[in-house]
C-alpha positions in Angstrom: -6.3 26.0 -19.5 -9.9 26.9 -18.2 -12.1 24.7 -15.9 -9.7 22.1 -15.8 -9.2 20.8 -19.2 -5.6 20.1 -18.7 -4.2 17.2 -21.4 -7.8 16.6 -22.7 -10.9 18.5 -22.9 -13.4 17.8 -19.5 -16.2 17.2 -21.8 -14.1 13.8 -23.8 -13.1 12.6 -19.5 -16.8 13.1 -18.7 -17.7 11.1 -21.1 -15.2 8.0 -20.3 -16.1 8.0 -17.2 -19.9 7.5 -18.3 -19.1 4.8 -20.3 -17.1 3.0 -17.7 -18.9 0.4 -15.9 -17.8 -0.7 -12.0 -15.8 -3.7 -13.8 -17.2 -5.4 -10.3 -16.0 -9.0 -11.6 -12.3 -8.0 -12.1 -12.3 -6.2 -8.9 -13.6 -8.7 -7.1 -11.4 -11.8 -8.3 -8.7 -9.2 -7.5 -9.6 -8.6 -3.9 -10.8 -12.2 -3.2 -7.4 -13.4 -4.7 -5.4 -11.6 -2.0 -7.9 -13.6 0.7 -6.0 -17.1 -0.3 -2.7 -17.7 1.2 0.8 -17.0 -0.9 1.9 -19.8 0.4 -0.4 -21.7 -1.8 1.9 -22.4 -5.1 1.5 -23.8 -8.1 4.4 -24.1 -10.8 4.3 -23.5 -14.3 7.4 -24.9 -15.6 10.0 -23.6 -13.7 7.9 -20.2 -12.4 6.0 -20.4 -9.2 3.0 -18.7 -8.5 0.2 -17.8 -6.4 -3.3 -17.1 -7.1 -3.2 -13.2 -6.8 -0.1 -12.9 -8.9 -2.1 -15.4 -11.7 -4.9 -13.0 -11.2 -2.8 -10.0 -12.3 -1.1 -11.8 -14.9 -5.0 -12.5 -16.5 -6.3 -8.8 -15.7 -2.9 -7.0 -16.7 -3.6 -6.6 -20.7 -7.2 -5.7 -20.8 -6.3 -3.3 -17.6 -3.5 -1.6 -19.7 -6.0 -0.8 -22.7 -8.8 0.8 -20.3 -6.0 2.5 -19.1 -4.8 3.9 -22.8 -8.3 4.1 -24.0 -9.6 7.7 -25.6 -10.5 10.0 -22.4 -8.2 8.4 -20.1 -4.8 10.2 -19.1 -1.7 9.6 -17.7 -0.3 11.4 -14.2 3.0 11.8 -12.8 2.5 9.3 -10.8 1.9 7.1 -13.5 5.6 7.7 -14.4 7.8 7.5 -11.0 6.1 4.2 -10.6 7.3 3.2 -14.1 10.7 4.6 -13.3 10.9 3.0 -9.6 9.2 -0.3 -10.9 12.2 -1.0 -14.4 15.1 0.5 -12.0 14.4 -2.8 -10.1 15.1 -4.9 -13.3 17.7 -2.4 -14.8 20.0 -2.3 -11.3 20.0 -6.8 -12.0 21.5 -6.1 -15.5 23.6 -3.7 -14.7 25.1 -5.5 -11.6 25.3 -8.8 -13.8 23.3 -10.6 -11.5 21.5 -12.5 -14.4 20.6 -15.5 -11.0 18.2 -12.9 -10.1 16.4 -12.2 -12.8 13.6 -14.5 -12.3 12.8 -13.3 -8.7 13.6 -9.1 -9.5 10.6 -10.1 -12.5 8.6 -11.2 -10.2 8.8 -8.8 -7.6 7.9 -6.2 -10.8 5.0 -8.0 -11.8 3.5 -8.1 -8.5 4.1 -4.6 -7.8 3.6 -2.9 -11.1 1.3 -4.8 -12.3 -0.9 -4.4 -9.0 -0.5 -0.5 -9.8 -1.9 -1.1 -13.7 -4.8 -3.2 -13.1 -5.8 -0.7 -10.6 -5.4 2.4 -12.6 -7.1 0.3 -15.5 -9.8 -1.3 -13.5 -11.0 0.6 -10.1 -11.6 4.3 -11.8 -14.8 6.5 -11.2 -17.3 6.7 -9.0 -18.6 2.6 -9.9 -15.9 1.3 -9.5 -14.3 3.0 -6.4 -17.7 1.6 -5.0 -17.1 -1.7 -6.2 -13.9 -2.2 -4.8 -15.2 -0.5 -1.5 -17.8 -3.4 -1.2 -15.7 -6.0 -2.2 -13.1 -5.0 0.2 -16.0 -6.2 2.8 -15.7 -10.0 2.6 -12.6 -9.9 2.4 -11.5 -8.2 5.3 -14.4 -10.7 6.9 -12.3 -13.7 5.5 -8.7 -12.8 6.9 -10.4 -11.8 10.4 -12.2 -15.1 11.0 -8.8 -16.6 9.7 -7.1 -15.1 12.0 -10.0 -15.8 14.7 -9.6 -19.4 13.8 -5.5 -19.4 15.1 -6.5 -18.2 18.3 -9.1 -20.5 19.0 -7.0 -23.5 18.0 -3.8 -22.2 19.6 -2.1 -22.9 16.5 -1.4 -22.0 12.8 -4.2 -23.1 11.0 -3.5 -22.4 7.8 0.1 -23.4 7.7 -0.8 -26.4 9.3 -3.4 -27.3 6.2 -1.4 -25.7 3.5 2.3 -27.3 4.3 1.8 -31.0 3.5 -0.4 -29.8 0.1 2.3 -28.0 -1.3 5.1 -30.1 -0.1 6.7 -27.4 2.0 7.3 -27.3 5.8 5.5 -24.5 7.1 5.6 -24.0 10.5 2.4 -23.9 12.3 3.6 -23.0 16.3 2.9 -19.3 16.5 4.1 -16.6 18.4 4.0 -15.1 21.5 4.0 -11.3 23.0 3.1 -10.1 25.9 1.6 -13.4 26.2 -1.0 -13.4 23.6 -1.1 -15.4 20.5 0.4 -13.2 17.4 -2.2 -14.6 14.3 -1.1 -14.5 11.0 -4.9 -15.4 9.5 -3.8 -16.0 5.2 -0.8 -13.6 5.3 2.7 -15.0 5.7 3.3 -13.1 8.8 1.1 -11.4 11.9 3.0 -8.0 11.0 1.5 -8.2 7.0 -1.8 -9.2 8.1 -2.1 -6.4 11.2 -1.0 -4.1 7.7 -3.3 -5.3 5.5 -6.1 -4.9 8.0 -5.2 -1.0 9.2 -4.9 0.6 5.6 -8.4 -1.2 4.7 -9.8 0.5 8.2 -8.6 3.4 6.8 -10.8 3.6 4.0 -13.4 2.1 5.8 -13.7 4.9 8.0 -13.4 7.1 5.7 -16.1 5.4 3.4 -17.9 5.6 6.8 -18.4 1.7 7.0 -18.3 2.0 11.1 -18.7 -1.8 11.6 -16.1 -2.7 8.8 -13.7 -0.2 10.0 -14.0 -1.5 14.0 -13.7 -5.3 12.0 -10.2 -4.4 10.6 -9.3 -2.9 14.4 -10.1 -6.0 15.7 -7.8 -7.4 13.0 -5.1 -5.2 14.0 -5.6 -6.6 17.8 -5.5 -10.0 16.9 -1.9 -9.4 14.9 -0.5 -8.5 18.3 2.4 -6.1 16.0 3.0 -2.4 17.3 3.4 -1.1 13.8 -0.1 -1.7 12.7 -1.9 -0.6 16.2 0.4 2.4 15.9 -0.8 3.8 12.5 -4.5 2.3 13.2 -4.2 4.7 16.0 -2.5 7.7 13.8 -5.4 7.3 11.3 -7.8 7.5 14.1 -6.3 10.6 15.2 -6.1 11.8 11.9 -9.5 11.3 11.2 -10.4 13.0 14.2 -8.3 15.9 13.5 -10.2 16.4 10.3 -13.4 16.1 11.6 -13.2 18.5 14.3 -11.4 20.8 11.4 -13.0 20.3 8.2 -14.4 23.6 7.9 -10.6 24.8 7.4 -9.0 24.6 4.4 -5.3 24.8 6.2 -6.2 21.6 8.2 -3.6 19.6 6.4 -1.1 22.6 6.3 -0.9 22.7 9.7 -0.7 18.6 10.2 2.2 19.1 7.9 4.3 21.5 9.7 3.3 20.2 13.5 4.9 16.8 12.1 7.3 18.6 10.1 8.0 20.7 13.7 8.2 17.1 15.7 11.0 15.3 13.5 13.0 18.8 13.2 13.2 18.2 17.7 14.2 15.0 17.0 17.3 16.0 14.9 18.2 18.4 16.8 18.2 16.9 20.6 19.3 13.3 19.6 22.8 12.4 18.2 21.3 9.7 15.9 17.8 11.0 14.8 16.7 8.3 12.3 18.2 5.3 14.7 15.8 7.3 17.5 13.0 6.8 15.5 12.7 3.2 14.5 13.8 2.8 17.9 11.1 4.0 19.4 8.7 2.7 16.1 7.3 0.0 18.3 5.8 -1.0 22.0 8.8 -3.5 22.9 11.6 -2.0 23.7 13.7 -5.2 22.6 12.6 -5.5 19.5 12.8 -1.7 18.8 16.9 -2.1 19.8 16.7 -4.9 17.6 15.8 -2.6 14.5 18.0 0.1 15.3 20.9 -2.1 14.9 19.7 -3.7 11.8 19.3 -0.4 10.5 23.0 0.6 11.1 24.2 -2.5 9.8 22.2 -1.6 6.5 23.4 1.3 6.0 26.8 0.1 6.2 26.4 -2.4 3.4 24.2 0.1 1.1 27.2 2.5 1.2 29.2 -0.8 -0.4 27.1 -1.3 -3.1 25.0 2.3 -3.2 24.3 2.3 -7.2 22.7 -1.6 -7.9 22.7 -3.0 -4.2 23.0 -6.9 -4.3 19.8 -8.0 -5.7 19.0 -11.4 -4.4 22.4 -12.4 -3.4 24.1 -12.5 -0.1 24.2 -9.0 1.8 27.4 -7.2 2.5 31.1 -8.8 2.1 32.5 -12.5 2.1 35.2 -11.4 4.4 34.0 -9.3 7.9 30.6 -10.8 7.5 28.7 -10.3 10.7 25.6 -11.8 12.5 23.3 -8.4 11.3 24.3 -8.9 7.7 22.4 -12.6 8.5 19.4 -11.5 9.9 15.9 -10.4 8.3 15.2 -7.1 7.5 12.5 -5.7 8.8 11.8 -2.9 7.0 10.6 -2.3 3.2 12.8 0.9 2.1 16.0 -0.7 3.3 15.6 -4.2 1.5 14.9 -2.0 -1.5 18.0 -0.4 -1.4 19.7 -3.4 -0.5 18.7 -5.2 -3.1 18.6 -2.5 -6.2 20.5 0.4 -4.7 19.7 4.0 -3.7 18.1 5.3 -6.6 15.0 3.0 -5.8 14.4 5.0 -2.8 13.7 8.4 -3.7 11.8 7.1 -7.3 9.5 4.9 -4.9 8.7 7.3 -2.4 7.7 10.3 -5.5 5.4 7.4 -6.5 3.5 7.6 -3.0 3.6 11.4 -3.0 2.7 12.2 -6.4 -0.3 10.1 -6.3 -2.6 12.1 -3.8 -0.3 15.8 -3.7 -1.6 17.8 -6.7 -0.5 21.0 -5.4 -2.6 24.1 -4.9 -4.5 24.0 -8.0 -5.7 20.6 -7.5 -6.7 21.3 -4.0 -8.9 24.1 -5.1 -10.5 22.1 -8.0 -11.4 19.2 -5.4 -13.2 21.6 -3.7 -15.8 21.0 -6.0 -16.9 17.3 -5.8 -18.3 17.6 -2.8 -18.0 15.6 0.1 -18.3 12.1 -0.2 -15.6 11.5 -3.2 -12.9 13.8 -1.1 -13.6 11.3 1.8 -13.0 8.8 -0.1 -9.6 10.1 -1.2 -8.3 11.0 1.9 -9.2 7.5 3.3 -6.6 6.1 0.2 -4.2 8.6 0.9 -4.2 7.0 4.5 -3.8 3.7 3.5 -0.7 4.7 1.4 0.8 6.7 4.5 0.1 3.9 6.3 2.2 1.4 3.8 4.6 4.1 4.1 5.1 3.9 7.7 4.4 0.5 8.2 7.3 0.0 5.8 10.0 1.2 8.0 9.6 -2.0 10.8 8.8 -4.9 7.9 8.9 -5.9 4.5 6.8 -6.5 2.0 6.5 -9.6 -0.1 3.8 -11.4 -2.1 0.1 -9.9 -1.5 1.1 -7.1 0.9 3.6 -5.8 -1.9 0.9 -6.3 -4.8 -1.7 -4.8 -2.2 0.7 -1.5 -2.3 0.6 -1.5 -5.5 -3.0 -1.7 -6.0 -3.9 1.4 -3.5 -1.3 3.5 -5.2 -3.0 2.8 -8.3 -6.4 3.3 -6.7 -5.1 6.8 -5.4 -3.4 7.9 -8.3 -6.9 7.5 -10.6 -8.1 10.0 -7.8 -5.7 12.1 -9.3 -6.9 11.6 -12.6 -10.6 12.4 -12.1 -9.8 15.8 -10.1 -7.3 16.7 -12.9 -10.8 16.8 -15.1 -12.0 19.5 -13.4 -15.4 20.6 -12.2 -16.9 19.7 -15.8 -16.6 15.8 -14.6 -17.6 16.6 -11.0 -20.8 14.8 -10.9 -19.8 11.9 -12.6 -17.2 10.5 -10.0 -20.3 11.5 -7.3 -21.9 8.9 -5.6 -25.3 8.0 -7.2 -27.4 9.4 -4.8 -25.6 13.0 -5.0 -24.8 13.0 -8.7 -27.2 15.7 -9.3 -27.2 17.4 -6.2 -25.3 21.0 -5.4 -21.9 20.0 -4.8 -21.5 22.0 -2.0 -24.2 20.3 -0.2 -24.0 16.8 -1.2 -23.2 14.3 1.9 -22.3 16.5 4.8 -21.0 15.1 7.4 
């Protein structure tokens, strides 16, 4: 079809899109919600829970019917995180591991939930503010947390939280290279240093300098290579684009110079993917460290490729070794541990599919003009960094509903361009709405 009007005509999108306000209430209880610590519970019955996940269990119905409401659409996207998200549940049943149930639910609600309210809620040019200005505080919130552990030399939060919850949490932190590693309201200094480089990416993309330099800071006090790392691949990114943005085969050429990089790497080293997690981080020891976790995984996915071992204990009763005991530190393999292969590749389309459109999508975003393509190249940032992050930790609690939100964020992107240039000026920033789109916001 013409102009853009793929599923639905650009006129009936337009005028969703007008009628949708910046739902700055739900956004915000979202956001704020991943500001208070997991690791205060409360239990209902037998279920535990956190405010965040409460907060998705309250905005997950009316997020759903925004989402199927008349002018809305669905993306592909839409459906590899469906498939990724049951396959979780369906690998449990199918393994018979019936004890896990109540955890692998969990771990869906969190993360597929996360994805609907965000695709139901944070859509348009409002509310991709909203959630843009609400992101503010509480990147403010989790820095000055994290300040407060290196003033007092010690955990703060753990230290306040254990004896209200009844859990001993431990509040000695650690150490590299001699400074203090905070964990500010995240469960480790590795989630937090996350949390705090994909929100600089959209901050510097949303052109929020001091916000953006805020989450930096962040990423200092978390003393964890992965997050400096990709804080300092977005940087360069971002520069890249700058300098750049004038070509339209900017991103073609990032492609194939990274494409080119890792094609070296598996040619010149005998083991190319233990190379780079390796070399994934600034201390050499803990980098070792990885690699041989890594091996060991992969040894113990190839038992169990098809359902993995869900919550149980990893690898066999009998030849059991000291890497099948430690943590694994890195998202995709616990993934496949737990549910199997097929997790992998349905997870990773998810990321993909929600900012590649292809060359026809590319050539309609051309016309939205500046400000909204930012904006969606800061997300797609925050999802690569996720991505990368993933390979040196896991996710759990608000870091893993946080994925799920930006994907969802991302894929609504998605959503909008697939409108066409009929809806152009309504996911425009206020100021611009009625401006050329070829002119509005330059750089």
């Amino acid at each position: 079809m013409r102009n853009g009007q793929d599923f639905r005509s650009a006129g009936e999108f337009t005028g969703a899109l007008s009628a949708q306000s910046s739902h700055s209430g739900a956004i915000a209880l979202l956001l704020l919600s991943l500001a208070v610590p997991s690791t205060l519970t409360i239990y209902l019955g037998d279920s535990k829970f956190y405010l965040a996940r409460l907060v998705i269990i309250i905005l997950l119905v009316p997020a759903s019917l925004l989402l199927l409401r008349k002018g809305r659409r669905l993306v592909i996207a839409d459906l590899f995180m469906t498939l990724a998200s049951v396959w979780m549940i369906a690998a449990i049943l199918i393994a018979g591991r019936y004890d896990s149930l109540s955890s692998v639910l969990a771990v869906f609600l969190e993360f597929w939930g996360g994805y609907v309210v965000a695709r139901g809620f944070i859509f348009g040019r409002p509310a991709i503010e909203a959630y843009v200005d609400k992101l503010k505080p509480v990147v403010v919130i989790v820095v000055l947390a994290a300040m407060m552990d290196h003033v007092s030399g010690y955990l703060v939060l753990n230290s306040l939280i254990g004896p209200l919850v009844g859990v001993p949490l431990d509040p000695t932190p650690e150490y590299r290279a001699g400074l203090m590693r905070a964990m500010s309201v995240f469960p480790h200094p590795i989630l937090y240093g996350t949390f705090c480089a994909a929100a600089g990416a959209v901050f510097l993309y949303a052109r929020q300098w001091a916000f953006a330099v805020l989450s930096l800071f962040g990423c200092v006090l978390s003393m964890s290579s992965m997050p400096l790392l990709v804080f300092g691949i977005v940087i360069g990114v971002y520069g890249y684009d700058t300098v750049l943005n004038r070509y339209s085969w900017r991103w073609q050429l990032l492609v194939a110079i990274v494409a080119g990089f890792f094609a070296v790497i598996f040619v010149v080293t005998t083991h190319p993917t233990s190379w780079v997690i390796a070399h994934l981080t600034f201390d050499p020891s803990t980098g070792y460290f990885r690699q041989a976790t890594w091996d060991r995984a992969f040894y113990n996915i190839g038992l169990s490729p098809l359902t993995g071992y869900g919550f149980d204990e990893i690898g066999t009763p009998v030849g059991r070794e000291f890497f099948d005991n430690v943590s694994v530190d890195a998202v995709w393999l616990v993934l496949a541990l737990r549910f199997g292969l097929p997790i992998v590749p349905l997870l990773l389309l998810a990321n993909i599919c929600s900012f590649y459109g292809g060359a026809r999508k590319r050539r309609i975003r051309r016309t939205f003009g500046v400000y909204m393509n930012d904006l969606q190249t800061g997300f797609t940032l925050a999802i690569w960094v996720l991505m990368l992050a993933g390979l040196t930790v896991h996710y759990w609690n608000t870091l893993w509903l946080f994925w799920g939100v930006c994907l969802g964020i991302r894929a609504g992107f998605q959503e909008g361009y697939g409108a066409g240039r009929a809806g152009a000026a309504s996911l425009l920033p206020r100021p611009y709405a009625n401006a050329n789109l070829k002119t509005a916001y330059r750089r």
